[in-house]
C-alpha positions as CSV (number, residue, x, y, z in Angstrom):
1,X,-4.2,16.8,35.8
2,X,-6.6,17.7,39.0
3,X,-4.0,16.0,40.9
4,X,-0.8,17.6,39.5
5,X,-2.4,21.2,40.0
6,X,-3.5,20.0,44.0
7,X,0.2,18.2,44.1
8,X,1.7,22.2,43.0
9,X,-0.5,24.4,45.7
10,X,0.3,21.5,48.0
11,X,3.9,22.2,47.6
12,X,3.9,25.7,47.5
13,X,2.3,26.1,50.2
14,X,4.7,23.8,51.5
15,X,7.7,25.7,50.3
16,X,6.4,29.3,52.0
17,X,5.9,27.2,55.6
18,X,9.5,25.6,55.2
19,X,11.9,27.9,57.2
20,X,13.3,30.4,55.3
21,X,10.4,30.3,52.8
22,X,8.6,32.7,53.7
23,X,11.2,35.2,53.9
24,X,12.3,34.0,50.2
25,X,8.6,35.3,49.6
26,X,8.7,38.6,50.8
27,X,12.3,39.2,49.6
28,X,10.9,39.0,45.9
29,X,8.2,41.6,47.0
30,X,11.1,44.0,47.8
31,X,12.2,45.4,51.3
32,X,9.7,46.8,53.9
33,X,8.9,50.3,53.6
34,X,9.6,51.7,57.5
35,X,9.1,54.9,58.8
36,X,10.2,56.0,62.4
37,X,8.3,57.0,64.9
38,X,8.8,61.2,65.6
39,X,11.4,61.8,68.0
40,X,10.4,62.4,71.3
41,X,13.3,63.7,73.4
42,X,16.0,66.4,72.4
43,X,19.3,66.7,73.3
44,X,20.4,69.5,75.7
45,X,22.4,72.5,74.9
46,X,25.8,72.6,75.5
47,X,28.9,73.2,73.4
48,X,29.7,71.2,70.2
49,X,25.9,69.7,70.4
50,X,25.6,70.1,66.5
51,X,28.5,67.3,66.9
52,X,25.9,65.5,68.7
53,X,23.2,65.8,66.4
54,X,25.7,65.3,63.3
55,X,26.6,61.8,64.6
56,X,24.2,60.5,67.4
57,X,20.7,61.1,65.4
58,X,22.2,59.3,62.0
59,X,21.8,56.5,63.8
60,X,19.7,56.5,67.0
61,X,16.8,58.7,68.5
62,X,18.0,61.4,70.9
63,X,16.2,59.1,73.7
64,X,19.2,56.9,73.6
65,X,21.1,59.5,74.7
66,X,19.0,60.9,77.4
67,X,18.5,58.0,79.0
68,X,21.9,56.9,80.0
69,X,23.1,57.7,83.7
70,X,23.5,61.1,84.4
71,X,26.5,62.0,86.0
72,X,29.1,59.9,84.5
73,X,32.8,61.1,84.2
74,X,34.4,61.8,80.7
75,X,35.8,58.7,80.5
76,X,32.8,57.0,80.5
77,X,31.5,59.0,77.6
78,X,34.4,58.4,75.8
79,X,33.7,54.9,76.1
80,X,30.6,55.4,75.0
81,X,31.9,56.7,71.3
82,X,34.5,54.2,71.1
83,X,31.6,51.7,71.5
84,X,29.8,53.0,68.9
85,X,32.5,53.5,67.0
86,X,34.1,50.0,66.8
87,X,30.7,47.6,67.8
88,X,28.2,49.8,66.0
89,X,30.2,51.0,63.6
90,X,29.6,54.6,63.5
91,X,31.4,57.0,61.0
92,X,32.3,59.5,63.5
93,X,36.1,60.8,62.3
94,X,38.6,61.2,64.6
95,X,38.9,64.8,64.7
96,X,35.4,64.7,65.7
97,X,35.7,62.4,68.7
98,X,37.1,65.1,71.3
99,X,34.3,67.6,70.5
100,X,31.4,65.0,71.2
101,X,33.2,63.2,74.0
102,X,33.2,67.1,75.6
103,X,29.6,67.9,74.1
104,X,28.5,64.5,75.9
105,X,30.9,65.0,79.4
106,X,29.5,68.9,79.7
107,X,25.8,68.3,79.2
108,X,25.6,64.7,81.2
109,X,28.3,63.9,82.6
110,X,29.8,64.8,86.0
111,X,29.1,68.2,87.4
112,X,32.6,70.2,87.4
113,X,33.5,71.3,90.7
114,X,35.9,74.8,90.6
């Protein structure tokens, strides 16, 4: 009986260092609990920057934003929320695009020259 009980532990033990074993053991304790870190950066004024907060912070910190190149024509920003709207799969409607594509040009983009 010694034996048997040893043989069990032996291959359990075995079973939780098997790839994908562990993982099986922590998904019976339930997901993670995660909370983020606060937010550190904020996004700059400019029109339609409740757009900006609307769809940007659902999913990423405002530092995502503010780090990306200054400068950068509306085309490129528009790019940007394609992006994230076909590889990410953001939920940002179409009605909604222009206003953060302009939100995005006015306060990063390319100075505009009159």
């Amino acid at each position: 009986m010694r034996l048997a009980l040893a043989s069990s532990a032996a291959l359990a033990a075995l079973a939780l260092a098997a790839p994908g074993g562990l993982a099986m053991a922590q998904s019976a304790a339930g997901p993670p609990v995660y909370s983020p870190p606060r937010e550190t950066a904020k996004l700059l004024d400019g029109p339609d920057l409740a757009q900006a907060q609307r769809h940007c912070l659902t999913c990423h910190s405002a530092d995502y934003v503010t780090t990306q190149p200054r400068g950068m024509p509306e085309a490129f920003w528009a790019g940007e929320v394609a992006k994230m709207r076909t590889a990410y799969g953001a939920t940002i409607p179409d009605e909604d695009v222009k206003p953060l594509v302009n939100y995005l040009t006015t306060a990063y983009g390319a100075p505009t020259h009159r």
